[in-house]
C-alpha positions as CSV (number, residue, x, y, z in Angstrom):
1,X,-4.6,23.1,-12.6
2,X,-8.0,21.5,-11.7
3,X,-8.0,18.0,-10.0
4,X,-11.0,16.2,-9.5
5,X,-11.9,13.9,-6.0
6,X,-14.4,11.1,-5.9
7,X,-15.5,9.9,-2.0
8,X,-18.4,7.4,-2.4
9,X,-19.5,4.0,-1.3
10,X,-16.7,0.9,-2.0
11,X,-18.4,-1.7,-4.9
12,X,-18.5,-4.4,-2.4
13,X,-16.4,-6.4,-4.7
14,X,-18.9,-5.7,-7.9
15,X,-15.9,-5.0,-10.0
16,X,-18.0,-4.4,-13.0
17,X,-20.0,-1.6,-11.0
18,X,-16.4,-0.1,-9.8
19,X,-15.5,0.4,-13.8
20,X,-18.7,1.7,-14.6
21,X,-18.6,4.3,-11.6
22,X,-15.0,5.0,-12.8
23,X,-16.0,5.9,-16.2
24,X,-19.0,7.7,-15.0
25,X,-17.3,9.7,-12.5
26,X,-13.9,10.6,-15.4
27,X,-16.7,11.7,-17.5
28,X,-17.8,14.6,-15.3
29,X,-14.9,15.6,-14.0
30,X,-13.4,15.9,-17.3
31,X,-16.5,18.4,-18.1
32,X,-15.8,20.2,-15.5
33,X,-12.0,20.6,-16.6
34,X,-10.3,18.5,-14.2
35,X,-7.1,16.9,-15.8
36,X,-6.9,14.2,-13.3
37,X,-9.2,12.5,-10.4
38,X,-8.2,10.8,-7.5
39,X,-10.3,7.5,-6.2
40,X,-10.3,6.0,-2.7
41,X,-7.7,3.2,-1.4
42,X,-8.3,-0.4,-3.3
43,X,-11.3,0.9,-4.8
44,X,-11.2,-2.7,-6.7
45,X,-12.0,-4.7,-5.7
46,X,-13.2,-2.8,-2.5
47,X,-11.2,-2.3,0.8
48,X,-12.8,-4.3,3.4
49,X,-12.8,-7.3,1.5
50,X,-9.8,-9.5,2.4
51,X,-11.1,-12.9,0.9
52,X,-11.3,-10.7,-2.2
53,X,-7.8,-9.0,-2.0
54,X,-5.6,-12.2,-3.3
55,X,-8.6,-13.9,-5.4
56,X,-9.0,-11.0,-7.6
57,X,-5.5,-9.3,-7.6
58,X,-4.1,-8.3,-11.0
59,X,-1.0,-7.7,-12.0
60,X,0.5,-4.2,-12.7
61,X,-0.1,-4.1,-16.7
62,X,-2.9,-6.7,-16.8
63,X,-6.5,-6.4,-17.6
64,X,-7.9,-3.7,-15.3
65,X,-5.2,-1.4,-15.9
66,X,-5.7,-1.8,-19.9
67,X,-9.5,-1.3,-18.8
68,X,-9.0,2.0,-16.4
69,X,-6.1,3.3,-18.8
70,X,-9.2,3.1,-21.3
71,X,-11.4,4.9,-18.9
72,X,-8.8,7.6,-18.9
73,X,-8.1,8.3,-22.5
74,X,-11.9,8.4,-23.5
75,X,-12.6,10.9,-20.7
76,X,-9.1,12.7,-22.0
77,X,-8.8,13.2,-17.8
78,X,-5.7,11.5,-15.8
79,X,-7.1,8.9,-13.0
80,X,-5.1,8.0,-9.7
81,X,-6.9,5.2,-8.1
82,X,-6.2,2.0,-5.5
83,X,-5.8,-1.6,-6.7
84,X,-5.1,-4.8,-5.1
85,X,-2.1,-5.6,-7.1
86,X,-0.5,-9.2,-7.7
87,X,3.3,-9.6,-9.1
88,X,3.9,-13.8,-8.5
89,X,2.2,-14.9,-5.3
90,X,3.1,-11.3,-3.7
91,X,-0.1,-8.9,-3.2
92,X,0.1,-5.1,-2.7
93,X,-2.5,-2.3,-1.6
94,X,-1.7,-0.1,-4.9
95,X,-1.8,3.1,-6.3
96,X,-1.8,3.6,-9.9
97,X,-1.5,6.8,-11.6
98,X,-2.7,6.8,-15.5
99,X,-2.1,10.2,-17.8
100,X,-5.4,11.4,-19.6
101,X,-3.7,9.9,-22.1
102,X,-3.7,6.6,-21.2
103,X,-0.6,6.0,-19.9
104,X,0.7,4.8,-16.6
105,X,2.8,7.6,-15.0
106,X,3.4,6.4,-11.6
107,X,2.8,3.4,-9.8
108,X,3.4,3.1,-5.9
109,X,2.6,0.4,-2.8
110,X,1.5,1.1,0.1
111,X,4.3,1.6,3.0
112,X,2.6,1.8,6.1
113,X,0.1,-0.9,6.5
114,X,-2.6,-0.1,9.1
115,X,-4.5,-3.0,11.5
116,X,-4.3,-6.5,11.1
117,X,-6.3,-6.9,7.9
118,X,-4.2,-5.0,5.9
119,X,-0.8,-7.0,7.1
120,X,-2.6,-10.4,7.0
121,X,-3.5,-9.4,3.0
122,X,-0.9,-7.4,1.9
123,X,2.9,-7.5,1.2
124,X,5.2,-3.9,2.5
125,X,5.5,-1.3,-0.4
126,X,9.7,-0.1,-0.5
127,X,10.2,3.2,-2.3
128,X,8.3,6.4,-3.1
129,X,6.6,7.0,-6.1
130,X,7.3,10.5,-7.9
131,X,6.8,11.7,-11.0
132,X,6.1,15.2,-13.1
133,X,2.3,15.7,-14.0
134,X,1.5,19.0,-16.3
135,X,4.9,20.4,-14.6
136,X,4.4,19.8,-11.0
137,X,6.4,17.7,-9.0
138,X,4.0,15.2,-7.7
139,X,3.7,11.7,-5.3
140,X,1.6,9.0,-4.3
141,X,0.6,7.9,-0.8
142,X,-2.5,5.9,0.5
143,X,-4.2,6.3,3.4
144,X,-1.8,5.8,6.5
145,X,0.9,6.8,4.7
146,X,0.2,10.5,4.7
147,X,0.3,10.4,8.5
148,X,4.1,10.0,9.0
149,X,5.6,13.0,9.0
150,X,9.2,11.9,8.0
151,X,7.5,10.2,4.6
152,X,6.1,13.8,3.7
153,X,8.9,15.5,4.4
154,X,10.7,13.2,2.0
155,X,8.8,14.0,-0.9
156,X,8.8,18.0,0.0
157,X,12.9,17.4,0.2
158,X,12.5,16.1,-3.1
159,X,10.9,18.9,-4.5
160,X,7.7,17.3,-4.4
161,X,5.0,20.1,-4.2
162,X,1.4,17.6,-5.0
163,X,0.5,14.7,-3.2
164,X,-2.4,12.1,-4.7
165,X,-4.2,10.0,-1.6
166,X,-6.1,7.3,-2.4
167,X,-7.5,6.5,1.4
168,X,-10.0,4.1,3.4
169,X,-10.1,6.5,6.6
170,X,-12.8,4.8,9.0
171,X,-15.4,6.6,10.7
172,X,-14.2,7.6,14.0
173,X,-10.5,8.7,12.9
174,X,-11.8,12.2,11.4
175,X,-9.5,14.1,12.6
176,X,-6.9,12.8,10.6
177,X,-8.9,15.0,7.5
178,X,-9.8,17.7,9.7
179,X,-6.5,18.2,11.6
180,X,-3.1,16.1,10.2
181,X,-3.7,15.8,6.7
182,X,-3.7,19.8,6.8
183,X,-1.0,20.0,9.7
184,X,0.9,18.0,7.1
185,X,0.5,20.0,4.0
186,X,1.2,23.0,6.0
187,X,4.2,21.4,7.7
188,X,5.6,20.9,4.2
189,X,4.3,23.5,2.2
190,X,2.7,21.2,-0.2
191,X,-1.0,20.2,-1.7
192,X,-2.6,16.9,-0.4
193,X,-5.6,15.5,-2.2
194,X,-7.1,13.1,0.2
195,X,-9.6,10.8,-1.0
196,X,-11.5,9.0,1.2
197,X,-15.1,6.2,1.1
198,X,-18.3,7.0,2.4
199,X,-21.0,4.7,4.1
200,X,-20.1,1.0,4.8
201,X,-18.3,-1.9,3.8
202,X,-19.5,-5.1,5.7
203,X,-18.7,-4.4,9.6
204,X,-16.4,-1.3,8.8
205,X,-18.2,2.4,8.4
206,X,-16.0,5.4,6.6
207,X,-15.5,8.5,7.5
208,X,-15.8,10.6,4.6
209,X,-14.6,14.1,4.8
210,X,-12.2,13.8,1.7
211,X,-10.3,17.1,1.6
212,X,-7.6,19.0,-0.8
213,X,-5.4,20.6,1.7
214,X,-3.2,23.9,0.9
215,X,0.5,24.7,1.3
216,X,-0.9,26.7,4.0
217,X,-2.7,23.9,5.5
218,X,-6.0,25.8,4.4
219,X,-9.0,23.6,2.9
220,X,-9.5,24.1,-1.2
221,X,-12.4,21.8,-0.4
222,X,-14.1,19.3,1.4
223,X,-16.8,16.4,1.5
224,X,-19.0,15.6,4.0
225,X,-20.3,11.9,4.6
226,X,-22.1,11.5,1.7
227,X,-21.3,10.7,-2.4
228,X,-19.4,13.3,-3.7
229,X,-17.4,14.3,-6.6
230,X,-15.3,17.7,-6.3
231,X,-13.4,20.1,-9.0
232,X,-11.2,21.9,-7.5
233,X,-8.5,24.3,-8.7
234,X,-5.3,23.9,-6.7
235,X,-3.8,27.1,-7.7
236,X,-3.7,29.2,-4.5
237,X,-2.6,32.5,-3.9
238,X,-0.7,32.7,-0.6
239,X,1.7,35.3,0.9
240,X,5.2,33.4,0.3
241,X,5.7,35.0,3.9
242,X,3.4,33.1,5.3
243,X,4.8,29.8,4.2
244,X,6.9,27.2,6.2
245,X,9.9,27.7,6.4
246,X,10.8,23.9,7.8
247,X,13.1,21.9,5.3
248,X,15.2,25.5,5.3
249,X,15.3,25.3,9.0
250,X,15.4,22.0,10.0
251,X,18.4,20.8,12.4
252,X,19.6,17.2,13.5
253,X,18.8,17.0,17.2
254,X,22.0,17.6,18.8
255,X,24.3,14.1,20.1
C-alpha cells in the first residue's frame, strides 16, 4: 500500500490557504497512487497559534470536516490530518482520519500534551483510536504521543501494525525523527508515518525531517527541512528473523 506525507510551512491561521494546500497536496498524491496522506499536528488552524485554537475550533462533524471529507472523495485518496476540535466549551488537539471515500474512519485526541501552550489550550484526549484501513490494523497518535513507549506498545498488543502521526516537532528536538520514532517502530515491530512542519510559526521554528519508519526501524523515507510531499510504499520485505520479538518476550518486573 502507498501512503503519502506532506511536511510544509503551518497557514499561519489562513484557514482558506490550509484547504486549498490540502486539496492541492490530495491531488498529487493521489496521482502518484497513494490511498491516504498524513498532514502535520493542528494543521488548522496552525499549531503555534493559541488565540486561534478556541476562536476557530470546530466541532467533530461540522463544517471543516464536510469540507476536508470533500477534499478526500474528489482526490479518491484517504486524508489523516490535525484539527483544533471543539465538543461544548471543551477544545482538543485532534486527529481525524477520512476514507478516500469521504468518510470519517477514525477520530483520536491528543494524550500527551507537550509544554505549557498546549495544556493552557487544550483539554486531555482518553482512549486510543484504532481502526482497519485496506486490511491493516492501524492507529492514530500526534506528535508527543509517539514518544511513550507503553502507548506504542499498546497499539502493537492490539494488533496494531500502522501508526498515522500528525506532529509539530520543533527544531532542535531532531532526534526524536532520527532516533525514537525508529527505535519505536523497531521496538514494536510496526510502521510509523511521522509527519512533521517546516520553517516557522511566529517565535517557534520546526524541525522537519518527517520520516516513515519500518518494523525494522529502517527509514522508507525522509524529508529534510524544506516543503515536501512523499509517496512511499510501506510494503517492506524483511527477514521475519530479524524482527522483535518484544510483546512475545516481555515479563513483569519481578515484586
Amino acid at each position: 500500500m502507498k501512503l503519502g506525507l506532506y511536511q510544509g510551512p503551518p497557514v499561519q491561521g489562513d484557514v482558506e490557504e490550509g484547504f486549498t494546500r490540502v486539496g492541492r497536496m490530495l491531488d498529487a498524491a493521489s496521482l502518484a497512487g497513494a490511498r491516504m496522506a498524513v498532514f502535520p499536528e493542528l494543521f488548522l488552524p496552525g499549531y503555534n497559534q493559541p488565540a486561534l485554537h478556541a476562536r476557530l475550533s470546530q466541532p467533530l462533524g461540522g463544517a471543516w470536516c464536510d469540507r476536508l471529507a470533500a477534499l478526500a472523495r474528489a482526490a479518491g485518496c484517504g486524508l489523516t490530518i490535525g484539527w483544533a476540535e471543539r465538543e461544548g466549551e471543551t477544545v482538543y488537539n485532534a486527529a481525524t482520519a477520512f476514507g478516500p471515500d469521504g468518510a470519517i474512519i477514525a477520530h483520536y485526541r491528543k494524550l500527551q500534551l507537550f509544554g505549557q501552550m498546549e495544556r493552557d489550550s487544550f483539554a486531555k484526549g482518553e482512549a486510543h483510536a484504532i481502526f482497519d484501513f485496506e486490511g491493516t490494523s492501524c492507529a492514530l497518535m500526534i506528535c508527543y504521543d509517539v514518544e511513550f513507549g507503553h502507548h506504542v506498545r499498546a497499539l502493537a498488543d492490539k494488533g496494531v501494525g500502522l501508526i498515522l502521526v500528525p506532529t509539530a516537532n520543533p527544531a532542535g528536538f531532531e532526534n526524536v525523527s532520527r532516533r525514537i520514532v525508529p527505535a519505536q517502530a523497531a521496538a514494536q515491530a510496526l510502521t510509523i508515518v511521522y509527519a512533521n512542519y517546516c520553517g516557522r510559526e511566529g517565535d517557534l521554528a520546526f524541525a522537519g525531517h518527517s520520516v516513515v519508519a519500518a518494523p525494522d526501524g529502517n527509514l522508507l523515507a525522509t524529508a529534510r527541512t524544506t516543503e515536501t510531499l512523499i509517496v512511499t510504499d510501506i510494503a517492506h520485505d524483511v527477514d521475519p528473523a530479524l524482527l522483535s520479538t518484544q510483546q512475545a518476550d516481555y515479563r513483569e518486573t519481578p515484586e
